[in-house]
C-alpha positions in Angstrom: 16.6 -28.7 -33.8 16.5 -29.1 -38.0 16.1 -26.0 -39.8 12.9 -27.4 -41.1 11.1 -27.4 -37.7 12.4 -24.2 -37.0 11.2 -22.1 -39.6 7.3 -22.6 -38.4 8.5 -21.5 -35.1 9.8 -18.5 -36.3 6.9 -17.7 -38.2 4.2 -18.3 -35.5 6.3 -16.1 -32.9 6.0 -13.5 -35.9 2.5 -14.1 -36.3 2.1 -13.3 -32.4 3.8 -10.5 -32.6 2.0 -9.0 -35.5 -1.2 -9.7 -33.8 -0.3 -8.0 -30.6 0.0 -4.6 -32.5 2.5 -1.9 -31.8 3.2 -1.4 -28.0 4.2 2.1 -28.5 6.0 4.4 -25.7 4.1 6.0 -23.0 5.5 10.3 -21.5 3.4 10.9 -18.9 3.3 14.3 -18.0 2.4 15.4 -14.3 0.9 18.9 -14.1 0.5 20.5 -10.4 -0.4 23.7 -8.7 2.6 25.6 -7.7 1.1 26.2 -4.8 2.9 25.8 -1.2 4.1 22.8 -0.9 3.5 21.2 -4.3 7.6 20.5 -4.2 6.6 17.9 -1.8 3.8 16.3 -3.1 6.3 16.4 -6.4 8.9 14.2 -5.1 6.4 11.8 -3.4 4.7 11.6 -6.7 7.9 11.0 -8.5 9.6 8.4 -6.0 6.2 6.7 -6.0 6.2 6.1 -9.9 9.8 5.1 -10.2 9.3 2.1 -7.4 6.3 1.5 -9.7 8.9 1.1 -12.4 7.0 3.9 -14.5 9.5 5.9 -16.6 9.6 8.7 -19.0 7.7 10.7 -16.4 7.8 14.6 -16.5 6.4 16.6 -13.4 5.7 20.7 -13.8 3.7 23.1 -12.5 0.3 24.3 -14.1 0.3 26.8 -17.4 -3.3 28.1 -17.8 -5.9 25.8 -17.1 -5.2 22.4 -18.5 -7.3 19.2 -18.2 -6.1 15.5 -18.3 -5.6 14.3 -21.8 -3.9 11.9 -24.1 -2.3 12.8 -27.6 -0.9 10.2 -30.0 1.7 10.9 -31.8 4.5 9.4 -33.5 3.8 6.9 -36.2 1.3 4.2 -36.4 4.3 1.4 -36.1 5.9 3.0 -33.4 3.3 5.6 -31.6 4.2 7.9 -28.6 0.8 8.4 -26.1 1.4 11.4 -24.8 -0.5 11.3 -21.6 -1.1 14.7 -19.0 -2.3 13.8 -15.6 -3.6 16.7 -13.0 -2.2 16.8 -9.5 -5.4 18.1 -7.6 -5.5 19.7 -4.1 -6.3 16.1 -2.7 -2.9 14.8 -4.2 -5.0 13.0 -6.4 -4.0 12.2 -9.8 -6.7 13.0 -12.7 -6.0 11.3 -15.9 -8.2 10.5 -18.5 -11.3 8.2 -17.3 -9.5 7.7 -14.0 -7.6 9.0 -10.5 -4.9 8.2 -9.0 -4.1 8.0 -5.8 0.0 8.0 -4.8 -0.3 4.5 -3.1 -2.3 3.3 -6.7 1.1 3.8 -8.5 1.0 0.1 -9.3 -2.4 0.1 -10.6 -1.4 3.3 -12.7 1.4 1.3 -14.5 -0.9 -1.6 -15.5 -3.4 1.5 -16.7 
């Protein structure tokens, strides 16, 4: 390919790029009773998101009473969404505008 032709390649995969805006890195932190039990649910919950292929993934047990959220931090070119999901009773997990179930863990990655 000539250099010429390849320069407006360059600049449209650029271009594409630019548009798509900053993917950004996702923590998602997994907060459960420490009730009974919960060690379980834990590992199921953790073996679940990893054949999900969902990483950087951070399971503890409850500190006061928390709610789902999302933070962003991080910088506007490179942001970090700092996402905490609730483990409820039902094993269902309770993030922001949405539950999970452990068999959704697919349909949590695309979320």
């Amino acid at each position: 390919m000539r250099p010429i032709y390849l320069l407006p390649l360059v600049l449209l995969c650029l271009a594409a790029t630019a548009l798509a805006g900053p993917k950004g890195l996702v923590e998602l932190e997994i907060v459960g009773d420490n009730q009974l039990g919960a060690g379980m649910a834990f590992q199921q919950w953790s073996q679940a998101l990893g054949q999900a292929g969902i990483r950087n993934v951070r399971i503890r047990g409850a500190q006061g009473s928390e709610k789902p959220s999302i933070e962003v931090l991080g910088t506007a070119d490179s942001p970090i969404y700092k996402v905490v999901g609730i483990l409820s009773a039902k094993e269902e997990l309770l993030l922001p505008g949405a539950k999970f179930r452990r068999n959704d863990a697919a349909k949590l990655a695309e979320w």
